[in-house]
PyMOL Python script that loads the backbone (N, CA, C, O; Angstrom):
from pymol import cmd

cmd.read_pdbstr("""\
ATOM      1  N   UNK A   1      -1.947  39.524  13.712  1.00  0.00           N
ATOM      2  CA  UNK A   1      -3.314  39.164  13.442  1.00  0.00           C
ATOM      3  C   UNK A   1      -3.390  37.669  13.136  1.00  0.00           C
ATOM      4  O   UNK A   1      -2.722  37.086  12.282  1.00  0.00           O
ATOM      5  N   UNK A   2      -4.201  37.188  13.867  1.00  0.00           N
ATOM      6  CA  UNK A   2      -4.234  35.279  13.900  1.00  0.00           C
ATOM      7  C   UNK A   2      -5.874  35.635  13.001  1.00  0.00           C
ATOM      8  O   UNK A   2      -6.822  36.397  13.188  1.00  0.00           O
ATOM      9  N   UNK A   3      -5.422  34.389  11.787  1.00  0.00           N
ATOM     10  CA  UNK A   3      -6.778  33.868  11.289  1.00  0.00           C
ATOM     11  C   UNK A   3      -6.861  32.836  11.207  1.00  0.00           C
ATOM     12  O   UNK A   3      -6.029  32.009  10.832  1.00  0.00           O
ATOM     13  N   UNK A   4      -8.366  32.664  11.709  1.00  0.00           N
ATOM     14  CA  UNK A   4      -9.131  31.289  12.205  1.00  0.00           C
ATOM     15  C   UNK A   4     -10.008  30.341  10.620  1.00  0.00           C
ATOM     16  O   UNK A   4     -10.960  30.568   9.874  1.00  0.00           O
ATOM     17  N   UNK A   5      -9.218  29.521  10.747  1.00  0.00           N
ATOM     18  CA  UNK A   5     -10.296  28.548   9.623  1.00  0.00           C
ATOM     19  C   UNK A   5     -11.160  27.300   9.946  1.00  0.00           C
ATOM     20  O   UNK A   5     -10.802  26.326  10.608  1.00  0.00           O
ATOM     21  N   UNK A   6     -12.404  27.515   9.337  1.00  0.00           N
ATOM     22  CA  UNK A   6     -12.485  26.129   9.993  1.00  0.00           C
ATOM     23  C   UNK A   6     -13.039  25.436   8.310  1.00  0.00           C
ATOM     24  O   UNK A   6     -13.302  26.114   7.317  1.00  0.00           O
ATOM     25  N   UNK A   7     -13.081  24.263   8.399  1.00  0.00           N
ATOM     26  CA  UNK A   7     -13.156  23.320   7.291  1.00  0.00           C
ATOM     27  C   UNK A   7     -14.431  22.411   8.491  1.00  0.00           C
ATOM     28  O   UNK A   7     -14.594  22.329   9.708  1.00  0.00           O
ATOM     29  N   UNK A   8     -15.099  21.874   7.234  1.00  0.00           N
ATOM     30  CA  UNK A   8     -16.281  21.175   7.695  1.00  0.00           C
ATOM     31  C   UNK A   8     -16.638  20.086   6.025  1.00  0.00           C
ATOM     32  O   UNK A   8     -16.820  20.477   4.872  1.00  0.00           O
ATOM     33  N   UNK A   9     -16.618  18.854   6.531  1.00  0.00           N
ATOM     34  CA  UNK A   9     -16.447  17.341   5.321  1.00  0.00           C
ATOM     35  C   UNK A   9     -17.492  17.071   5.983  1.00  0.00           C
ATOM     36  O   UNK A   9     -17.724  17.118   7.191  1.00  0.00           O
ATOM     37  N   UNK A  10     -18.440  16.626   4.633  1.00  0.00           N
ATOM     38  CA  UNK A  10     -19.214  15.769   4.601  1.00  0.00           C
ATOM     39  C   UNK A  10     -18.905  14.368   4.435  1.00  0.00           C
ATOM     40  O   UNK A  10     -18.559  13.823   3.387  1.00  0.00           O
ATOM     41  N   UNK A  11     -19.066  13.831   5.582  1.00  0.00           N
ATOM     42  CA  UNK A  11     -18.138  12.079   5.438  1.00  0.00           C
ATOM     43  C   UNK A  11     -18.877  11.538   4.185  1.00  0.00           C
ATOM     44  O   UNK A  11     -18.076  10.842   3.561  1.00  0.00           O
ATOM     45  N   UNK A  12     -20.316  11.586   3.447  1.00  0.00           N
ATOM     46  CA  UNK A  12     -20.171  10.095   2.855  1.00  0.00           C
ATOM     47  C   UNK A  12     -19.709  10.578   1.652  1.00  0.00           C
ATOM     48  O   UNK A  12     -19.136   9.773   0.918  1.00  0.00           O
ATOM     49  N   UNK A  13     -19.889  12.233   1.129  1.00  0.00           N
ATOM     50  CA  UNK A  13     -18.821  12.486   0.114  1.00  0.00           C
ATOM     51  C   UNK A  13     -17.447  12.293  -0.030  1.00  0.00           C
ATOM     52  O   UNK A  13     -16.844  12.472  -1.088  1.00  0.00           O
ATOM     53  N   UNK A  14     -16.919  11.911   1.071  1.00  0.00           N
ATOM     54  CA  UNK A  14     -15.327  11.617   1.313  1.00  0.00           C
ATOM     55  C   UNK A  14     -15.430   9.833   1.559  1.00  0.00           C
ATOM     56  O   UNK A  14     -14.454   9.087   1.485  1.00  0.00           O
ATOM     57  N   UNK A  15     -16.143   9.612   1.711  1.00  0.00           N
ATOM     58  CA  UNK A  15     -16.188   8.052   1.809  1.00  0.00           C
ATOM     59  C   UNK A  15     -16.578   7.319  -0.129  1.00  0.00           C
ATOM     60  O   UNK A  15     -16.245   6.282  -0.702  1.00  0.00           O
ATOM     61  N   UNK A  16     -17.309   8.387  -0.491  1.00  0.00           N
ATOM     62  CA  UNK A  16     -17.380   8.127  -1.555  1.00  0.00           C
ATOM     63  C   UNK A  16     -16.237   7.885  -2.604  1.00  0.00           C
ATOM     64  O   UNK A  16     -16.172   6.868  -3.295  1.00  0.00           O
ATOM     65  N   UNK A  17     -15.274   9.003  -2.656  1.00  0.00           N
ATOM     66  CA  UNK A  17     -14.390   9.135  -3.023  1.00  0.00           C
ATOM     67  C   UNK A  17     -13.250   8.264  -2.953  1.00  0.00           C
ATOM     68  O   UNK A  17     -12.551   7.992  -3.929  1.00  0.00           O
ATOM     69  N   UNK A  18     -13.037   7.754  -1.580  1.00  0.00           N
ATOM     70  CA  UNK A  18     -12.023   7.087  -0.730  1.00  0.00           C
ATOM     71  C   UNK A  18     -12.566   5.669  -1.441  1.00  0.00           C
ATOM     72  O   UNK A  18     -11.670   4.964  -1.905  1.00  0.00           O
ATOM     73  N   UNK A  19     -13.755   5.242  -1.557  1.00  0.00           N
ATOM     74  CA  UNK A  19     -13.992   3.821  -2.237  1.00  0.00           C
ATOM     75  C   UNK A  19     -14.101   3.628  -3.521  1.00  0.00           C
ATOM     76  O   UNK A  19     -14.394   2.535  -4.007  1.00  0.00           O
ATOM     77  N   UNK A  20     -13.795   5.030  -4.411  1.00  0.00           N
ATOM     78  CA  UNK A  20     -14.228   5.148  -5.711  1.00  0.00           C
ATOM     79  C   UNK A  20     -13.389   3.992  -6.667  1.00  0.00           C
ATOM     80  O   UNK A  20     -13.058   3.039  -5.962  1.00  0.00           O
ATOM     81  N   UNK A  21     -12.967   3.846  -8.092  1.00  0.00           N
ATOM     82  CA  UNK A  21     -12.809   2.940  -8.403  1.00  0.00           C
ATOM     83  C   UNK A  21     -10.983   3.786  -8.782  1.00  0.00           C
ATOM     84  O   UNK A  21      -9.888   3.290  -8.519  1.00  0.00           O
ATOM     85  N   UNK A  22     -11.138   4.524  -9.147  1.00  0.00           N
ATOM     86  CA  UNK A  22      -9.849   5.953  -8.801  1.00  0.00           C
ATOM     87  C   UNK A  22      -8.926   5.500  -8.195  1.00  0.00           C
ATOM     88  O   UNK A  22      -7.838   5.060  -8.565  1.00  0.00           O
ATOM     89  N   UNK A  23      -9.500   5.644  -6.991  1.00  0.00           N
ATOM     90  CA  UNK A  23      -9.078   5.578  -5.522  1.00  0.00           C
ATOM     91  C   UNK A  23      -8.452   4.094  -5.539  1.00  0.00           C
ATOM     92  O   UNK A  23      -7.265   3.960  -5.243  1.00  0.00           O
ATOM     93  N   UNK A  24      -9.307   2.884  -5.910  1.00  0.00           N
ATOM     94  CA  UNK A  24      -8.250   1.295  -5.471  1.00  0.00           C
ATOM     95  C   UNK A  24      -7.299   1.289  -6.847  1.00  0.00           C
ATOM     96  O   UNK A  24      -6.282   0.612  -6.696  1.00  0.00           O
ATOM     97  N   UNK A  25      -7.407   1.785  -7.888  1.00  0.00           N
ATOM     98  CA  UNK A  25      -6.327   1.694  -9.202  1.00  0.00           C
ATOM     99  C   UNK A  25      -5.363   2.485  -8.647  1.00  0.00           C
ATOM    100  O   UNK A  25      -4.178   2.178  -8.776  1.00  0.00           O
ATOM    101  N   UNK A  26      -5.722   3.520  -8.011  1.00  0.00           N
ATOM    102  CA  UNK A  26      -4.630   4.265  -7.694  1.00  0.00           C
ATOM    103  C   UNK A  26      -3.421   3.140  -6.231  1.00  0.00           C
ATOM    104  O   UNK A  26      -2.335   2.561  -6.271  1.00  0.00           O
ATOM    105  N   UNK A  27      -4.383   3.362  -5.284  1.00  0.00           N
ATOM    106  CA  UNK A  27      -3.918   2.410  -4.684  1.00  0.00           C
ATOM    107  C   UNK A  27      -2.889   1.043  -4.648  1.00  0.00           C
ATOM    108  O   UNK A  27      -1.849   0.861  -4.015  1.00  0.00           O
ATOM    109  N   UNK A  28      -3.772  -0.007  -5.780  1.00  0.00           N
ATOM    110  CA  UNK A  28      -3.777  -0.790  -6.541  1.00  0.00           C
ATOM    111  C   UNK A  28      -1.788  -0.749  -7.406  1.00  0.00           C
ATOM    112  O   UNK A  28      -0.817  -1.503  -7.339  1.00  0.00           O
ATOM    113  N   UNK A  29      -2.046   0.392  -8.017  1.00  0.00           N
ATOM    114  CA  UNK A  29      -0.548   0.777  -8.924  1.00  0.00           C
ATOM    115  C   UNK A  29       0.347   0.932  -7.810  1.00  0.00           C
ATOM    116  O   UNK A  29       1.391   0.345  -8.094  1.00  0.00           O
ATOM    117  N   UNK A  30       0.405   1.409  -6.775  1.00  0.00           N
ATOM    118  CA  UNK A  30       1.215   1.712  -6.076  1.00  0.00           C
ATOM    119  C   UNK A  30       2.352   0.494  -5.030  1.00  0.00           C
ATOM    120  O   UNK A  30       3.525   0.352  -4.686  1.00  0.00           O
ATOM    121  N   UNK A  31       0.933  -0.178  -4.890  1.00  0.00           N
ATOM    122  CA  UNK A  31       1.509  -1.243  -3.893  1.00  0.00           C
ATOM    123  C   UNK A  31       1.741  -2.801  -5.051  1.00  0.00           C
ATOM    124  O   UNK A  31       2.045  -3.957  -4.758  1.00  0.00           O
ATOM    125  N   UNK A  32       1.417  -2.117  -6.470  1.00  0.00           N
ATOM    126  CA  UNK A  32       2.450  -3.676  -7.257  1.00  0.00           C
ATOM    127  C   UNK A  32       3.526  -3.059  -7.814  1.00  0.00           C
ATOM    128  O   UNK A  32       4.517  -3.753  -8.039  1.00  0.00           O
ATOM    129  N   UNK A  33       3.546  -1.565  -8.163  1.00  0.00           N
ATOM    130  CA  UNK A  33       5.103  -1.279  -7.903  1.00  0.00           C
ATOM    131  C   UNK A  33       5.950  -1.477  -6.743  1.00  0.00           C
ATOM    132  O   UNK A  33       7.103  -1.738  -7.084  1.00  0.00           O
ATOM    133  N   UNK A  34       5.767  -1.440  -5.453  1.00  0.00           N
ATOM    134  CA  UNK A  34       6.175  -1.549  -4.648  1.00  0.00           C
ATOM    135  C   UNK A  34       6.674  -3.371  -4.218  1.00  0.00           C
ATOM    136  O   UNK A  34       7.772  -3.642  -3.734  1.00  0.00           O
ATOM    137  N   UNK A  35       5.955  -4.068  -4.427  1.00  0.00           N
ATOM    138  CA  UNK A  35       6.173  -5.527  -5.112  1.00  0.00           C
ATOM    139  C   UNK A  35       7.097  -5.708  -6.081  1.00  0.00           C
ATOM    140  O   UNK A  35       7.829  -6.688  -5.950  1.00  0.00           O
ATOM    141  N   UNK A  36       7.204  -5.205  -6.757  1.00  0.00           N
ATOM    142  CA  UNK A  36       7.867  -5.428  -8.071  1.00  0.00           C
ATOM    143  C   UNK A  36       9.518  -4.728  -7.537  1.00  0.00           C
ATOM    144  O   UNK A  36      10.469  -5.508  -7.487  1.00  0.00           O
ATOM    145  N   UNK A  37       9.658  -3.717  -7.285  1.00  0.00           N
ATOM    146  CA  UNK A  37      11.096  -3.478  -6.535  1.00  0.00           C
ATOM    147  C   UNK A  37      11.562  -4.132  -5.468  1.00  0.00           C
ATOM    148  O   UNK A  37      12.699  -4.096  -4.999  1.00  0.00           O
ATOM    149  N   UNK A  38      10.317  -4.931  -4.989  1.00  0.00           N
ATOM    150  CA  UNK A  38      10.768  -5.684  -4.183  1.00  0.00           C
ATOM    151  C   UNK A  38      11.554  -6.778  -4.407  1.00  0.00           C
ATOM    152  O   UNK A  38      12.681  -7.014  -3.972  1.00  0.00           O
ATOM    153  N   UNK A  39      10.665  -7.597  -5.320  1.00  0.00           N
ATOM    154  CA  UNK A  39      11.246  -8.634  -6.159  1.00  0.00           C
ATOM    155  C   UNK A  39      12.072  -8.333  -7.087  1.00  0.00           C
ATOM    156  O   UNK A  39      12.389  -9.366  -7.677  1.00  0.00           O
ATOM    157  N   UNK A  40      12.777  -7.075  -7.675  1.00  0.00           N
ATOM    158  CA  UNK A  40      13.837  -6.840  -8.268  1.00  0.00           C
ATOM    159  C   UNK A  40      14.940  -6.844  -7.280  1.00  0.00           C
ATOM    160  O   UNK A  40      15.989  -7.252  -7.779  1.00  0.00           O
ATOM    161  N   UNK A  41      15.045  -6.440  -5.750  1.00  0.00           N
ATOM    162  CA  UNK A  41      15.900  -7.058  -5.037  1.00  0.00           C
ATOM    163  C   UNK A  41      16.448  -8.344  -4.445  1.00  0.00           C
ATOM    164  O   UNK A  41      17.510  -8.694  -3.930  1.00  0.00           O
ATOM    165  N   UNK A  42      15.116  -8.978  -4.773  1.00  0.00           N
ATOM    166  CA  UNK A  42      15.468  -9.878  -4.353  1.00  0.00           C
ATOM    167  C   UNK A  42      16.031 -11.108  -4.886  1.00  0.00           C
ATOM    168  O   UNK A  42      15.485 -11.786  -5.756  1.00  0.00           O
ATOM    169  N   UNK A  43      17.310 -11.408  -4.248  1.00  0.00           N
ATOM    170  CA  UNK A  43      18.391 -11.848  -5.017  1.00  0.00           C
ATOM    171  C   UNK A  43      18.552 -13.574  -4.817  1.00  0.00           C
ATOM    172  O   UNK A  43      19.422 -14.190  -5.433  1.00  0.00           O
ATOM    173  N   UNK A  44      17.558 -14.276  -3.839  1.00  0.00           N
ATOM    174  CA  UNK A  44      16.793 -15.119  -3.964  1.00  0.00           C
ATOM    175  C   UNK A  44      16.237 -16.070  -4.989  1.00  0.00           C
ATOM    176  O   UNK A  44      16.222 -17.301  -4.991  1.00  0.00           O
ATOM    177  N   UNK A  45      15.838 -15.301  -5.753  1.00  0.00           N
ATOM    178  CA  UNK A  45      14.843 -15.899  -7.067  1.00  0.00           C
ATOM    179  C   UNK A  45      13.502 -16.220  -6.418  1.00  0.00           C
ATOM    180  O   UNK A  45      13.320 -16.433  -5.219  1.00  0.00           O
ATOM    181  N   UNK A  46      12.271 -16.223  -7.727  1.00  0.00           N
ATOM    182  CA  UNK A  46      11.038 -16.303  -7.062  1.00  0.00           C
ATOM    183  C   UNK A  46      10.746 -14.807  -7.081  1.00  0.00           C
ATOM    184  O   UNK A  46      11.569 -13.892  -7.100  1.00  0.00           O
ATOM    185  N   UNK A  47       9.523 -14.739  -7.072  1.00  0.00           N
ATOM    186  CA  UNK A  47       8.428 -13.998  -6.641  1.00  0.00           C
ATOM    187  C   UNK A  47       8.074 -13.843  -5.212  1.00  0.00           C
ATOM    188  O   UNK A  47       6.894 -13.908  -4.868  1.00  0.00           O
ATOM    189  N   UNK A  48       8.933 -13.662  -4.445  1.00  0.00           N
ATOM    190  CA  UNK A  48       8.439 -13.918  -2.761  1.00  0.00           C
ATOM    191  C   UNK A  48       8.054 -12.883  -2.123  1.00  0.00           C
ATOM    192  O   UNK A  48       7.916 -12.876  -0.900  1.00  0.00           O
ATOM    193  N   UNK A  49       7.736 -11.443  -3.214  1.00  0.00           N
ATOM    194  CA  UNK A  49       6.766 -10.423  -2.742  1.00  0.00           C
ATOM    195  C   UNK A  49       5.392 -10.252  -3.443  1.00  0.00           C
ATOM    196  O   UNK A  49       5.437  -9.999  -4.647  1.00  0.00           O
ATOM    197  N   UNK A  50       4.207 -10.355  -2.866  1.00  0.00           N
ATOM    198  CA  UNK A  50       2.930  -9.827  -3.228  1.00  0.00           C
ATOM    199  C   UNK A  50       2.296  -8.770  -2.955  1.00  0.00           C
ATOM    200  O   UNK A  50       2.561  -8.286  -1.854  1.00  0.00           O
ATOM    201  N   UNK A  51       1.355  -8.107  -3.739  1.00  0.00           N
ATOM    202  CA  UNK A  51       0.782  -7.081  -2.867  1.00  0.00           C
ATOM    203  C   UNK A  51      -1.071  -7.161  -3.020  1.00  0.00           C
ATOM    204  O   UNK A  51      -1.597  -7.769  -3.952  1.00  0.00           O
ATOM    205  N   UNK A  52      -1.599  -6.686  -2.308  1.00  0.00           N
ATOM    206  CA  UNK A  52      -3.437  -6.914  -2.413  1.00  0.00           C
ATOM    207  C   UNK A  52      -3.541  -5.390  -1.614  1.00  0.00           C
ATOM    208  O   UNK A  52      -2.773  -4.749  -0.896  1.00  0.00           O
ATOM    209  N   UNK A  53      -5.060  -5.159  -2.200  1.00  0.00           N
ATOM    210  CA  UNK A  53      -5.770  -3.884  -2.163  1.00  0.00           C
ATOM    211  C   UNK A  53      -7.161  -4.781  -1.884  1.00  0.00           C
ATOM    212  O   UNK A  53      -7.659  -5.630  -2.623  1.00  0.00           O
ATOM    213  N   UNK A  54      -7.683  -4.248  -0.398  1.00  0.00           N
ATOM    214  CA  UNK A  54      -8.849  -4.291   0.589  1.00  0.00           C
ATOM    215  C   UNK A  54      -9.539  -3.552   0.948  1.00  0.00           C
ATOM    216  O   UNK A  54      -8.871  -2.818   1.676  1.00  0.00           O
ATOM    217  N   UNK A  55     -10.833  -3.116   0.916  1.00  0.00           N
ATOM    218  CA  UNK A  55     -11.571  -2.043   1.921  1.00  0.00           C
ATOM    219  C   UNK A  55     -11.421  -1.882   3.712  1.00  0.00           C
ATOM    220  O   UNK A  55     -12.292  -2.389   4.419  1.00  0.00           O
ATOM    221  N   UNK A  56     -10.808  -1.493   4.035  1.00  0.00           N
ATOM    222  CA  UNK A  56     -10.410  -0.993   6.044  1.00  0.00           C
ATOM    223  C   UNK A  56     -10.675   0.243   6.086  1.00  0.00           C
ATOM    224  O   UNK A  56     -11.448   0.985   5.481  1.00  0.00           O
ATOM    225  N   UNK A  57      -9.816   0.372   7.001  1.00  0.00           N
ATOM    226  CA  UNK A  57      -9.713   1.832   7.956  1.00  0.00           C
ATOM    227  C   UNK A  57     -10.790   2.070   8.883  1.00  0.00           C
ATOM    228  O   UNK A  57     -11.635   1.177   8.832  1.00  0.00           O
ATOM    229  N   UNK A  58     -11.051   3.046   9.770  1.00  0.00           N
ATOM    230  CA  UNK A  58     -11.880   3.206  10.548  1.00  0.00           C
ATOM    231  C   UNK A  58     -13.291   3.212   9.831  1.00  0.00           C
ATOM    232  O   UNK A  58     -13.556   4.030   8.949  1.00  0.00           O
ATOM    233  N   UNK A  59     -14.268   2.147  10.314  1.00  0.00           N
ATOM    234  CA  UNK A  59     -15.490   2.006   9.320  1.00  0.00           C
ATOM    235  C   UNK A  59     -15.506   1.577   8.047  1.00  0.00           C
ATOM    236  O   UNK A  59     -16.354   1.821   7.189  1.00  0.00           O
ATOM    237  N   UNK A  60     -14.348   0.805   7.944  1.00  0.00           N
ATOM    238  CA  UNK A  60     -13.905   0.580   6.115  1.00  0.00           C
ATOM    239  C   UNK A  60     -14.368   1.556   5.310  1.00  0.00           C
ATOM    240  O   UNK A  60     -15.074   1.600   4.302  1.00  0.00           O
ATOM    241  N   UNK A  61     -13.699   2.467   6.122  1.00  0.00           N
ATOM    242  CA  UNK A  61     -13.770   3.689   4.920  1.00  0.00           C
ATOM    243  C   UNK A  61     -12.942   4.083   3.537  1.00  0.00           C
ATOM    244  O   UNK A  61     -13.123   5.154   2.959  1.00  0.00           O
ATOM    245  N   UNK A  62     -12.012   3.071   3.090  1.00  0.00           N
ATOM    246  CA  UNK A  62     -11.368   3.258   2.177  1.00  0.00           C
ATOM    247  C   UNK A  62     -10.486   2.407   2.114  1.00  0.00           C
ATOM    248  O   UNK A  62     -10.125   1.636   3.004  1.00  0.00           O
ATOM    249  N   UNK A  63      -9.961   2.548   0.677  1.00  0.00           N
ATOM    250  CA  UNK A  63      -8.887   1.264   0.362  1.00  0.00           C
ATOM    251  C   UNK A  63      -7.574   1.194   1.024  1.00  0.00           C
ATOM    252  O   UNK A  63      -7.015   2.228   1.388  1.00  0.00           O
ATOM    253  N   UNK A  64      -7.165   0.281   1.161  1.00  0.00           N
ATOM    254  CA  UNK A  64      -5.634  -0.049   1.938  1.00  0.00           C
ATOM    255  C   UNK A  64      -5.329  -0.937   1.289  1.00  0.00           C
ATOM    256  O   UNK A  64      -5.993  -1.939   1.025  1.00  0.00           O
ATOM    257  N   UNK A  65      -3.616  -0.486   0.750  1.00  0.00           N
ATOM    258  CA  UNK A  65      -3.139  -1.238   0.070  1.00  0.00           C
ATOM    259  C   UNK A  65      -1.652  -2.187   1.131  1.00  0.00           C
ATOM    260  O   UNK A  65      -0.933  -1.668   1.984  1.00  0.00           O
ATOM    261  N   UNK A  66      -1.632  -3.544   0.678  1.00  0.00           N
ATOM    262  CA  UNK A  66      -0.646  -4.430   1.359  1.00  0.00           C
ATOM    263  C   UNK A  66       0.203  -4.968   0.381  1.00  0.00           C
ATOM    264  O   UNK A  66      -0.086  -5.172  -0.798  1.00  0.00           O
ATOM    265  N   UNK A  67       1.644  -5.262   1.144  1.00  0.00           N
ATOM    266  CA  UNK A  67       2.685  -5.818  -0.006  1.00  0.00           C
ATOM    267  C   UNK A  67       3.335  -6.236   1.248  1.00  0.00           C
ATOM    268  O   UNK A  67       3.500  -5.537   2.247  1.00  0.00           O
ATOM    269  N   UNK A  68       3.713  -7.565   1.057  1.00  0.00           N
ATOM    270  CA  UNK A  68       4.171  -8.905   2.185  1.00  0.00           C
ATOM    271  C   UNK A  68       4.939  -9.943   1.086  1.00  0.00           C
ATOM    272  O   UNK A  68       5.078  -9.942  -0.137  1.00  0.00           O
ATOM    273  N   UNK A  69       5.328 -10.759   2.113  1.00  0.00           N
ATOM    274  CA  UNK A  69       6.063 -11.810   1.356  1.00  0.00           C
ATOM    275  C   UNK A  69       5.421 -12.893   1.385  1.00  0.00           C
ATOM    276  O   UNK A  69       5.094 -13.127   2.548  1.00  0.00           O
ATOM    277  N   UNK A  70       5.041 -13.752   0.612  1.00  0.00           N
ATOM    278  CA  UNK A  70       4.402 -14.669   0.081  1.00  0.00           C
ATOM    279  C   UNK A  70       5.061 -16.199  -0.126  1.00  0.00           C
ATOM    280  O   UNK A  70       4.409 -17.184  -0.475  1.00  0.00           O
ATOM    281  N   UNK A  71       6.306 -16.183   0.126  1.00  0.00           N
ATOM    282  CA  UNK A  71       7.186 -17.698   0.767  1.00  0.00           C
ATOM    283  C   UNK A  71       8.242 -17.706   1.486  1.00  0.00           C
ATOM    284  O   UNK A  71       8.293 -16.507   1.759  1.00  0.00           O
ATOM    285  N   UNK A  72       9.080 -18.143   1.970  1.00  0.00           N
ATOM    286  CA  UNK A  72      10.166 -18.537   2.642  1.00  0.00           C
ATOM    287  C   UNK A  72      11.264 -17.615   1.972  1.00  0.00           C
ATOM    288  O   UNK A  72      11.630 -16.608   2.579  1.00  0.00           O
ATOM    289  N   UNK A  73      11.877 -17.975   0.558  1.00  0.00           N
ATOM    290  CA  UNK A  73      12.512 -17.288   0.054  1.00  0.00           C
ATOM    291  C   UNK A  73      12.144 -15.691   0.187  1.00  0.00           C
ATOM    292  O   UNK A  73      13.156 -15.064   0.499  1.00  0.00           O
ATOM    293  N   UNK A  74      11.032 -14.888   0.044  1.00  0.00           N
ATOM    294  CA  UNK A  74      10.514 -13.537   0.552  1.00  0.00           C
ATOM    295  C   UNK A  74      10.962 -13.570   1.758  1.00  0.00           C
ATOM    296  O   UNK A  74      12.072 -13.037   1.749  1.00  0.00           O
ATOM    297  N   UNK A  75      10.627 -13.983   2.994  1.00  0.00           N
ATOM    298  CA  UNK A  75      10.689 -14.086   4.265  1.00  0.00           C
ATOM    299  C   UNK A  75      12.192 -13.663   4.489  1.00  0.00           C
ATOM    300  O   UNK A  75      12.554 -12.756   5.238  1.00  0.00           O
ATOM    301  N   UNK A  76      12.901 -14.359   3.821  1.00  0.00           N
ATOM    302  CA  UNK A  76      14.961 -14.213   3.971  1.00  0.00           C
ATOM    303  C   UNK A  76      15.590 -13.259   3.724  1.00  0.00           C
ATOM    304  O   UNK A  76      16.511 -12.663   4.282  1.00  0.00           O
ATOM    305  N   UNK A  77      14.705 -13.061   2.303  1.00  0.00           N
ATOM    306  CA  UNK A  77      15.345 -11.859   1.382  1.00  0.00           C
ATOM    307  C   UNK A  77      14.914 -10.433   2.391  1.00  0.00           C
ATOM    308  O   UNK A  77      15.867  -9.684   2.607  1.00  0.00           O
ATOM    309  N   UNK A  78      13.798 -10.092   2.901  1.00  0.00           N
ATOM    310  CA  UNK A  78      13.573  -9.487   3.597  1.00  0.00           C
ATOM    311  C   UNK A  78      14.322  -9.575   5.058  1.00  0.00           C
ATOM    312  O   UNK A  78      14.742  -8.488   5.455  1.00  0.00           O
ATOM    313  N   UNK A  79      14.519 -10.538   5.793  1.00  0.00           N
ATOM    314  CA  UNK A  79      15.104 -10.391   7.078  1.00  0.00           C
ATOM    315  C   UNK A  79      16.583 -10.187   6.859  1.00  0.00           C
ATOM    316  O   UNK A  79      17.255  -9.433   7.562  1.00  0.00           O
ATOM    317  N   UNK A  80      17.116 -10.976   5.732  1.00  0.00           N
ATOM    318  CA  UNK A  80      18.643 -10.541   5.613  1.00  0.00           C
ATOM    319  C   UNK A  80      18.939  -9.250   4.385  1.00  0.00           C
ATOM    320  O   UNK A  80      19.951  -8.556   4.485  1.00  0.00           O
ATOM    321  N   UNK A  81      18.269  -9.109   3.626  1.00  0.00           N
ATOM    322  CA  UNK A  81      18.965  -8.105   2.715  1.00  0.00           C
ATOM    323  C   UNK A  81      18.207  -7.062   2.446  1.00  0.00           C
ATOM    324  O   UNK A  81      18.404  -6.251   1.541  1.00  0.00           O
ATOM    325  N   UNK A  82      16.800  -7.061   3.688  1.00  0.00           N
ATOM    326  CA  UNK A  82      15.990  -5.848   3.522  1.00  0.00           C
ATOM    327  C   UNK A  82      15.342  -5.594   1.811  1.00  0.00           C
ATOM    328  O   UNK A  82      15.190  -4.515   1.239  1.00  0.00           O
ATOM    329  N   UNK A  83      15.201  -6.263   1.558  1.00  0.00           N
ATOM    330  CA  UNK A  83      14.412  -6.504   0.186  1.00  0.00           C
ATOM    331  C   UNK A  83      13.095  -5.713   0.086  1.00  0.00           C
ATOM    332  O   UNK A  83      12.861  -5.001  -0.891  1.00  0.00           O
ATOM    333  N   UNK A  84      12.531  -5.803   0.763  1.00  0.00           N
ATOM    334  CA  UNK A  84      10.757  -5.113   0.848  1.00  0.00           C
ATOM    335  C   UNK A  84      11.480  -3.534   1.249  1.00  0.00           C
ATOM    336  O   UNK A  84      11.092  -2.616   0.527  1.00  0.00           O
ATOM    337  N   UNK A  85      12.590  -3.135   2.446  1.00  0.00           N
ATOM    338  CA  UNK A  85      12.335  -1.946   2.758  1.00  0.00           C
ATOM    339  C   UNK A  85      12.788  -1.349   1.871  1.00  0.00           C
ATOM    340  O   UNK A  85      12.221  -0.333   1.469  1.00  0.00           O
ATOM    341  N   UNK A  86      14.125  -1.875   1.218  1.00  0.00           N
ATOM    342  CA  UNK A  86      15.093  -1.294   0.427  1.00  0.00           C
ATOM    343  C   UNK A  86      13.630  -0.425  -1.042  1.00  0.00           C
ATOM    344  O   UNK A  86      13.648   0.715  -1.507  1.00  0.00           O
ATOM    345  N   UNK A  87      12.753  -1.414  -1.290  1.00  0.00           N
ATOM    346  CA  UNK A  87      11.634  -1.060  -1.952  1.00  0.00           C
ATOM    347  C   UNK A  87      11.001   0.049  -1.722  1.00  0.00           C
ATOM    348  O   UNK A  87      10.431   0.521  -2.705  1.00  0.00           O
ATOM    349  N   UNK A  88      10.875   0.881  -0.296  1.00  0.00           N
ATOM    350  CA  UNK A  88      10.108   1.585   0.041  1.00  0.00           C
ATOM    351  C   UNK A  88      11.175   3.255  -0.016  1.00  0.00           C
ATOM    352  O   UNK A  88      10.830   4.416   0.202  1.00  0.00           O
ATOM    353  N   UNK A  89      12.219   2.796  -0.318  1.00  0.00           N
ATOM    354  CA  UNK A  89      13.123   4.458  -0.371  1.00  0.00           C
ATOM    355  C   UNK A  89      12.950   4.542  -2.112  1.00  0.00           C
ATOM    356  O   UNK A  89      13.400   5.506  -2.731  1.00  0.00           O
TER     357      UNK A  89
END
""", "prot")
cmd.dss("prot")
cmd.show_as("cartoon", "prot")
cmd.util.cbc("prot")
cmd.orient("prot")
């Protein structure tokens, strides 16, 4: 016996949500921890990881969070000792 579901979203209640203030703190925490292990690898010195939280996605429907390198020293630490990915396990 196969059962059928169907689900049906009201987008601006989910858009609501997705832009709520929740939603970018949450965001927000995630991608400056993710910074922050970054720059604990990195063996460099400096701060050469940042991270920022933006409204995108299809229709800027919600927050997206970014974490990049922010100088030369970031740039190295990342191409040679994987600094940012080593961050992401």
């Amino acid at each position: 016996m196969t059962v059928s579901t169907r689900l049906e979203f009201i987008s601006e209640g989910f858009r609501q949500i997705l832009l709520s203030d929740g939603c970018h703190e949450l965001v927000l925490s995630i991608t400056e921890e993710i910074a922050e292990k970054a720059n604990a690898n990195n063996d460099r010195g400096g701060e050469g990881f940042a991270s920022s939280v933006q409204v995108g996605g299809y229709g800027g429907g919600r927050w997206i969070g970014f974490v990049g390198t922010q100088d030369d020293k970031g740039c190295i630490a990342e191409s040679e000792d994987l600094a940012l990915t080593r961050a992401l396990t």
